[in-house]
Structures are given as structure tokens and as C-alpha cells.
C-alpha angles and dihedrals in degrees: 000000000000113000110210138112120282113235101174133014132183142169126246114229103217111036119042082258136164120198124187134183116220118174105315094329133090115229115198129200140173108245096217105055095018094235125167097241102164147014131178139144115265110176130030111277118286090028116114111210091233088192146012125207123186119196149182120213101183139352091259098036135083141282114258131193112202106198138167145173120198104312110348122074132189128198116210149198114221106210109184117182121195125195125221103264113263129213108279098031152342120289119236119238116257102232128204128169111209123204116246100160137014126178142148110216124197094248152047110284115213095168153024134189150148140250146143125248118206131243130275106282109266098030102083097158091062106118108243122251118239106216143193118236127204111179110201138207090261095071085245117126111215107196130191129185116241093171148318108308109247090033126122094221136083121175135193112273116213131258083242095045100125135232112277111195126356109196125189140184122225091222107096119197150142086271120181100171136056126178121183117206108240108242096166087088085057094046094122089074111034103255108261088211141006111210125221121201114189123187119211132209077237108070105263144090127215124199113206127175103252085178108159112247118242110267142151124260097240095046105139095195124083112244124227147196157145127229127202117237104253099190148012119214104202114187104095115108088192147025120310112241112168124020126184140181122224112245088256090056090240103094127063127185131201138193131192152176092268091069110252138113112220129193122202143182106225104174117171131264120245086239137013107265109230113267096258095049094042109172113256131215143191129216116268085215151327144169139200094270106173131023091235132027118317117233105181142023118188125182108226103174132005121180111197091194102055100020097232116135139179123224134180120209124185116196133188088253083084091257132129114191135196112214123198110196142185112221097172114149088009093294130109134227128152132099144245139225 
């Protein structure tokens, strides 16, 4: 076994996975007997995978593990093959990650999704694009397309493929958190937007539609655009350090510097406000959650019927803490430990 910090885990969704970035290598372990399973190198030597995604695209497709460092990131296929139990004991799964998508972008990279863009209007019978989505320091989304979204299959995209979309948005700022609303939930109607929080070293957080334009699938031309901010979300006495959507996309949580762990609603406008009159919001709730900064935020369980969610938070006093939160009529009340 490697011996080297950890610096990013996930779950996988499908089988009772841990994966865990170490340097520039993946360790993967079974969750239930905490067995090594795996280990390969992910990301060119010196690089530190700074965080793991795994991610479903459809009932019958693959399991995928988005993954970057700085400035590289990698797209995977997680093949997991299980042998029948033998007589003595169960077999452990054989476990192989297969590159889909390499590439080195110019910036810092502080998130990556997934989502589908529709089709060019007027060509409604044009099978969606499933595209991955980096979001950099520079508040700007690069998206490429790795297959038809729905489909269950998702093939290697080569090292010439071009960019598909670059979307930016016009706010400028020292940002050290991005969080990209998950669309993939809401993929039997085309998403109508695709929310972007960004978290700032100056207090505040702003929300922009990073919504992909409609294109064709063979288009050769990177498309491009610039999106206004839509809101403002001021609460924060400190820099933002970790931002997170709910499973649902309503949802968003944020964590900063001062302490606290905020939850907020921040539903889209009917229309984009002009950039001088850009929509404010306060935070639905939030609560001291850790003695010193808070670094992450993670959603572990939202219930849309009764509003109850679950939330872990993980602060520089050494502490990791499981919330359990009431969220009925868009406020928050519940408690940690």
C-alpha cells in the first residue's frame, strides 16, 4: 500500500466503493471489508488529485470518475468485475479504470460536472450531448462532449477532439470555490439552467446560469459566451471556502473562514437583472458550526417530501460533524454532533 496524504475521497454509486486520491494515484478500497482493491496512477507525476467525482449517467451506463489536479483533469470508466463466491470466501471484485478524456487547461480548475445541451432549435430529433463540464478560477465553464446523454455508452474522446462551449461570466473576483448545479437528475426535460455558485476570498457568494447553448454534435467551432451574474448571496463574515449543491439542485450550501455553515434558496429569476441592479439574497439559515474555519461542506441525504436533509461539515478544529436539518416552508432549524 501507497503511504501518502489523501487529498480527495468519494464514493462510488454503484459498488459499495471507496476511492481515494493520494499524490497523483487512485486507491480503491471496498467499503465493507476495507480492503486495498486497486491502485493506478491517475494524473502525470507531481500532480495531487485535489478531488474525485463519481458519477451515473443512466440506469444502464457506466460508471464515470471525473477527477483533476491544478490545472489537468481526466475523465474515467470504472469496470468492476465480480466472480461467482467460492467456497471458503467471497471473492473480491477486480477492479480497472479506463481513460475516456485527458486534457491540461490554462487555469485552475475548482470544479467538474456533468450535464446535457440540447440540440440546435429546430432540430428536435437531434440526440443531446452529454458534456463534461471544468469550471476555472476564472469564473469561466469549458465543456466538452464523451457521448449521447441516456446512452449506455461512453466512449474515449480523442486527444484532438475540440472544445465544445466556453461560458463566462462577466463577475470577476479572488474566487476559491466553484460549485456546479447537478442537471443530470432533470435530464427527461433539457435543463432550462445550470446554476453556478462561486465563492470569493471577499465575503460573498454570486450565482450565474451556466446553462450550455444549443449546438450540434459535429460542430467543429468553439462556442462562446458571456453570462450576466443573477444574484448575490451576502452572509459570510469571511472568505468562502467550500460550496455545494443538494442532490435536488435547490438547495446550495456554503462554508467560510467565520465559522458558519449557511444554506440558501437560490431559485432563479424569471430574467437576468441587469448587471448594476443584480438580485440579492440572504441566507435561509445557518448556524456556527466549527470553533475554527470551515473547509468542506458535503450533502449526504435530502428528502424533498418532508424537507429534512442531512449535511457533513469538516472544520480546521480537527472535527468532522453530521447535521441533520429542517428545511419546511424554505427555513431551517435541527442540530449536529
Amino acid at each position: 500500500m501507497l503511504v501518502a496524504p489523501i487529498s480527495a475521497v468519494c464514493l462510488s454509486q454503484r459498488d459499495g466503493l471507496l476511492l481515494a486520491g493520494s499524490g497523483h494515484t487512485l486507491q480503491v478500497y471496498d467499503v465493507v471489508s476495507g480492503r486495498l482493491l486497486h491502485v493506478q496512477y491517475v494524473l502525470p507525476p507531481g500532480e495531487t488529485v485535489h478531488s474525485a467525482v463519481a458519477a451515473v449517467t443512466s440506469a444502464s451506463g457506466p460508471e464515470l470518475l471525473l477527477l483533476h489536479g491544478v490545472r489537468e483533469l481526466r475523465l474515467y470508466r470504472i469496470d468492476v468485475l465480480r466472480l461467482p463466491p467460492g467456497l471458503t470466501q467471497e471473492p473480491m471484485p477486480t477492479i480497472s479504470l479506463a481513460l475516456l478524456l485527458e486534457r491540461r487547461v490554462p487555469r485552475r480548475i475548482l470544479s467538474l460536472g456533468l450535464t446535457c445541451a440540447s440540440s440546435v432549435e429546430g432540430d428536435a430529433d437531434q440526440p443531446r450531448s452529454l458534456l463534461l463540464v471544468a469550471g476555472c478560477d476564472d469564473n469561466t465553464l469549458l465543456l466538452w462532449p464523451i457521448g449521447q446523454a441516456g446512452s449506455s455508452q461512453v466512449t474515449a474522446v480523442p486527444a484532438h477532439a475540440p472544445l465544445m462551449q466556453r461560458i463566462a461570466c462577466s463577475h470577476r473576483s479572488v474566487l476559491y470555490a466553484m460549485a456546479i448545479q447537478p442537471t443530470l437528475s432533470r435530464a427527461a426535460s433539457l435543463p432550462s439552467s445550470m446554476l453556478v455558485a462561486v465563492g470569493s476570498a471577499f465575503q460573498t457568494v454570486v450565482v450565474w446560469d451556466g446553462a450550455p447553448l444549443a449546438s450540434h454534435p459535429t460542430e467543429a467551432a468553439t462556442i462562446e459566451a458571456i453570462r450576466p451574474p443573477l444574484l448575490s448571496l451576502s452572509g459570510h463574515d469571511g472568505a468562502v471556502f467550500h460550496l455545494c449543491w443538494s442532490p435536488s439542485g435547490r438547495w446550495l450550501a456554503s462554508v467560510s473562514d467565520d465559522r458558519r455553515l449557511l444554506l440558501w434558496d437560490p431559485s432563479p429569476p424569471r430574467s437576468a437583472p441587469p448587471p448594476e441592479a443584480m438580485g440579492q439574497l440572504r441566507p435561509s439559515s445557518g448556524w456556527f458550526a466549527h470553533s475554527a474555519r470551515v473547509w468542506q461542506c458535503c450533502w449526504v441525504d435530502e428528502d424533498e417530501e418532508t424537507g429534512e436533509v442531512s449535511l457533513g461539515s469538516a472544520g480546521e478544529d480537527g472535527c468532522a460533524r453530521l447535521w441533520r436539518v429542517g428545511l419546511g416552508g424554505g427555513m431551517a432549524s435541527g442540530a449536529g454532533g
